[in-house]
KEMAR-139994 format. One record per residue (C-alpha): z, x, y. Coordinates in steps of 0.5 Angstrom, whole numbers, padded with zeros to 4 digits, always signed. Example, Ala and Ser with C-alpha at 12.3 -4.5 7.8 and 13.67 -1.06 7.14 Angstrom:
<sites>
+0016+0025-0009;+0014+0027-0002;
</sites>
This chain:
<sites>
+0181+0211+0182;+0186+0215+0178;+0193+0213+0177;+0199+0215+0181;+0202+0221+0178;+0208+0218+0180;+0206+0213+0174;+0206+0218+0169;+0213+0220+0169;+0216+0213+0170;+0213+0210+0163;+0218+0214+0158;+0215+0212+0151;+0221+0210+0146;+0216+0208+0140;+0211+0206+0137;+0211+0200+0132;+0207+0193+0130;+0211+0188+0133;+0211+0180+0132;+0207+0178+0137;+0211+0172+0138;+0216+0176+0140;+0211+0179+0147;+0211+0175+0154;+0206+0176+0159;+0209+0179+0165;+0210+0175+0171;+0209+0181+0175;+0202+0182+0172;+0198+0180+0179;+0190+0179+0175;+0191+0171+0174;+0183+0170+0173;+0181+0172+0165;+0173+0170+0164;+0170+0167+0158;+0166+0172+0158;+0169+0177+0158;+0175+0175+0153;+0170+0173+0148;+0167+0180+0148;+0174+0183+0146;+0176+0178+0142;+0169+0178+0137;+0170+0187+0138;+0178+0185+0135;+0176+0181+0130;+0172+0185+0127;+0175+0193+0128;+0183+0191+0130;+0187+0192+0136;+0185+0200+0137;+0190+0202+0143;+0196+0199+0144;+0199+0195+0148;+0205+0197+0153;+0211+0194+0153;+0218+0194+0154;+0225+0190+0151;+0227+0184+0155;+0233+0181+0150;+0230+0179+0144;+0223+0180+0144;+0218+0184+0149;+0214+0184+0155;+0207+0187+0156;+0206+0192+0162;+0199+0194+0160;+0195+0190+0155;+0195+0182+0157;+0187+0181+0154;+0188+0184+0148;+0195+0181+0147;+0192+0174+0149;+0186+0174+0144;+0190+0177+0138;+0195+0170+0139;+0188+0166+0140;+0185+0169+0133;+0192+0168+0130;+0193+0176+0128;+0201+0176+0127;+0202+0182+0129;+0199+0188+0133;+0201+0195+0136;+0205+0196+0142;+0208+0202+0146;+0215+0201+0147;+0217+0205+0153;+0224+0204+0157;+0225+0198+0161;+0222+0199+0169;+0227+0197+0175;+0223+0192+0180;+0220+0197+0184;+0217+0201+0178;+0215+0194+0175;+0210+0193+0181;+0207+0201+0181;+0206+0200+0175;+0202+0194+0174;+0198+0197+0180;+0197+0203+0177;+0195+0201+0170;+0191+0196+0171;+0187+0198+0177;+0185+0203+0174;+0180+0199+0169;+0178+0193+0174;+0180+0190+0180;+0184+0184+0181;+0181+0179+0185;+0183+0179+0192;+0189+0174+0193;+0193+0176+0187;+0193+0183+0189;+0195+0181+0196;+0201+0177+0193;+0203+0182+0188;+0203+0187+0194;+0207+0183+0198;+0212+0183+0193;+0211+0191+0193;+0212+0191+0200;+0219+0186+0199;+0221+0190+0194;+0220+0198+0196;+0221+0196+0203;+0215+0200+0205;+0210+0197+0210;+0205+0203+0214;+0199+0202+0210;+0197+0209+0208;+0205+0209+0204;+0203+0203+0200;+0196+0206+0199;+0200+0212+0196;+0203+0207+0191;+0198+0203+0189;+0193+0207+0189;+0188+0202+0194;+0185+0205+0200;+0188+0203+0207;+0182+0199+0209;+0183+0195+0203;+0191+0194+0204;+0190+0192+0210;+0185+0186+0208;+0190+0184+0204;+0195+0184+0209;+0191+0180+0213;+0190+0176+0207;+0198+0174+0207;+0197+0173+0215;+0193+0166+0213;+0196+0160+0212;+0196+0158+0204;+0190+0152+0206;+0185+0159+0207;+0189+0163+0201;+0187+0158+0196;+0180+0158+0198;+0180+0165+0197;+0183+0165+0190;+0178+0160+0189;+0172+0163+0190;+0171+0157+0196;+0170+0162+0202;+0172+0170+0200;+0177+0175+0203;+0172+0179+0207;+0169+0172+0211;+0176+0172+0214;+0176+0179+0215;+0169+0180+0219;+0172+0174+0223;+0179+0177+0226;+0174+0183+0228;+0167+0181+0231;+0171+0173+0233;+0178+0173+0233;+0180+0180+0236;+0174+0180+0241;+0176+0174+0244;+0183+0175+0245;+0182+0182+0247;+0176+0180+0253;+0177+0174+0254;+0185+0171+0254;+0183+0165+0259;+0178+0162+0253;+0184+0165+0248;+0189+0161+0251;+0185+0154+0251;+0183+0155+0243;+0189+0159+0241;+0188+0162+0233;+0188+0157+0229;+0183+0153+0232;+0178+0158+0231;+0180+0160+0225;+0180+0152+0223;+0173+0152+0227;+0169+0159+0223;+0172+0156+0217;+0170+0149+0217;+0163+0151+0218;+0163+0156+0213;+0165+0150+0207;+0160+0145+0212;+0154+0151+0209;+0153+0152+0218;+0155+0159+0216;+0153+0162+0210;+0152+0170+0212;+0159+0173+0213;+0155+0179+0217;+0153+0174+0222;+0159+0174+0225;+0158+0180+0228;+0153+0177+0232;+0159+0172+0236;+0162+0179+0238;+0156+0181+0244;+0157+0174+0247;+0165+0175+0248;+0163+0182+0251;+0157+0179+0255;+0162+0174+0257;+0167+0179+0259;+0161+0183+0263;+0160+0177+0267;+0167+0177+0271;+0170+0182+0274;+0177+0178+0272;+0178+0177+0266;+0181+0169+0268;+0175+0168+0271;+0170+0163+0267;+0163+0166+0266;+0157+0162+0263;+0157+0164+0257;+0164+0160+0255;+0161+0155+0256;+0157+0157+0248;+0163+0160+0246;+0167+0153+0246;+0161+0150+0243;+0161+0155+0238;+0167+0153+0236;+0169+0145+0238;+0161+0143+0235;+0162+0143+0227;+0154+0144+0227;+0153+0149+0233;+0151+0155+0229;+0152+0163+0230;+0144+0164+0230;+0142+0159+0236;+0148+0161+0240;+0146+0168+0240;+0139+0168+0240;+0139+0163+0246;+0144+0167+0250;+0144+0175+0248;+0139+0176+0243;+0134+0179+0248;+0139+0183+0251;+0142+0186+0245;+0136+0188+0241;+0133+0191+0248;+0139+0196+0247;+0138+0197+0240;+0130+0199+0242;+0132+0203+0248;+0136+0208+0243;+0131+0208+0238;+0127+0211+0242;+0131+0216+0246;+0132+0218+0239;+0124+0218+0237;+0124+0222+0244;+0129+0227+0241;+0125+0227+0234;+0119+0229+0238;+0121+0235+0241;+0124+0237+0235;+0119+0236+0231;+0114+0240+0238;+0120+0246+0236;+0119+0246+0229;+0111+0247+0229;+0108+0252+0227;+0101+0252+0228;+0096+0249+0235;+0094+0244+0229;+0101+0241+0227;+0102+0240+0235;+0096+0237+0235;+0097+0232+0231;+0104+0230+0233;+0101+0231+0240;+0096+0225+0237;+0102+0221+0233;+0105+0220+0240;+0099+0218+0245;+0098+0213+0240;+0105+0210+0240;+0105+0211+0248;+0098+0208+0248;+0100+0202+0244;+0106+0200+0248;+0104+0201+0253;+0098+0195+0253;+0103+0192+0249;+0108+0192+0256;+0102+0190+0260;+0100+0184+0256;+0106+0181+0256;+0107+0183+0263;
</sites>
């Protein structure tokens, strides 16, 4: 990912000097919370032994500075006690350039972790005023799918976004479940909807998830067949079908899990599908691979490769006939 060229001209470099560091505040806008140990300890044995190498950014605030660019190496400096270390003095940026700024900077060399940056982008939304997802993508930098994970990130209740923050449950686990759980539910079927509502869903995935009864976000993918089979089996969606019945122990059973439900109900049907369209596209690989022969041997030999498959299915089919 490249820095907004918007960037570039907002960053007006004043000076560059040594400044004390005592006289250097972190940035409270800057959104990366999280410095490894490792990673810091890294940096800080490459500055003791060859010094700070690229300055750190800043701009004057009262009697002293603050960092726009360079929080590591200025946090390691204070830990092994340099009393003064190189900084790039530019022009005090408003609130909104503030914002772009630090996104741009920093993004750059590695991404924040996910709740930090939401949080950061929800000032930025706040400050600017901008919500379409392709206008902040412009400004930040981040793709429209991730602006819109983070906005989801900022749809949920503190509880989840701590768990996030934490490492607990990460931001994709809620993503997959607004789109294979949450919105196919609300979408199909409104009657089961209604009677859960989206906290308890939420409430339900989520427990399960801490509990280890989920453990693979990927698996939330298969709730979404059953809530379209469900919705299938009725002509009006208000009208109860059996497989309800496996959604609402789904989610009010704290140790049903996604596994049992879909193999008990929709497995089979699911991936005979699948194999249906495998094999209309092995059909349409052999007429292609007929039409790219060119000798009577070659289309012998696929002629050979597709008895033996048709021969093979076919005793298969009658024994489990």
């Amino acid at each position: 990912m490249s820095a907004s060229p918007e960037v570039g001209h907002e960053l007006h470099m004043k000076d560059l000097k040594n400044i004390e560091i005592e006289r250097i505040d972190r940035n409270p806008e800057n959104p990366r919370l999280v410095f490894t140990e490792e990673e810091m300890q890294r940096l800080a044995e490459s500055i003791s032994l060859e010094g700070i190498l690229v300055p750190v950014v800043v701009f004057e605030e009262g009697d002293g500075y603050v960092l726009i660019d360079g929080e590591r190496r200025w946090r390691c400096a204070l830990e092994l006690g340099i009393p003064r270390i190189p900084a790039i003095i530019v022009d005090p940026p408003d609130e909104r350039q503030k914002l772009v700024q630090m996104f741009n900077i920093h993004m750059v060399r590695q991404e924040w972790e996910d709740m930090p940056t939401a949080w950061a982008l929800q000032k930025l939304i706040a400050e600017t005023g901008v919500e379409a997802d392709q206008g902040l993508s412009d400004l930040t930098g981040l793709s429209v799918e991730r602006i819109r994970r983070l906005k989801h990130a900022l749809e949920l209740p503190e509880e989840y976004q701590t768990y996030i923050h934490n490492g607990d449950i990460p931001l994709n686990f809620f993503w997959e479940l607004k789109r294979a759980v949450i919105d196919p539910l609300a979408k199909r079927r409104p009657k089961l909807w209604s009677e859960f509502g989206e906290g308890e869903v939420l409430m339900a995935f989520v427990q399960k998830r801490l509990d280890e009864i989920t453990t693979d976000t990927v698996s939330l993918r298969d709730v979404r067949p059953i809530i379209n089979m469900a919705a299938d089996e009725v002509d009006d969606p208000m009208d109860d079908s059996p497989l309800d019945d496996t959604l609402r122990e789904l989610v009010r059973n704290p140790t049903a899990t996604i596994q049992d439900a879909y193999e008990d109900t929709v497995m089979v049907i699911v991936e005979a599908d699948k194999l249906q369209r495998r094999s209309d596209n092995m059909v349409k690989g052999f007429a292609r691979l007929f039409e790219k022969a060119r000798s009577k041997e070659e289309k012998h030999y696929i002629s050979s490769v597709g008895r033996k498959l048709a021969s093979d299915l076919s005793a298969l089919v009658d024994a489990a006939a």
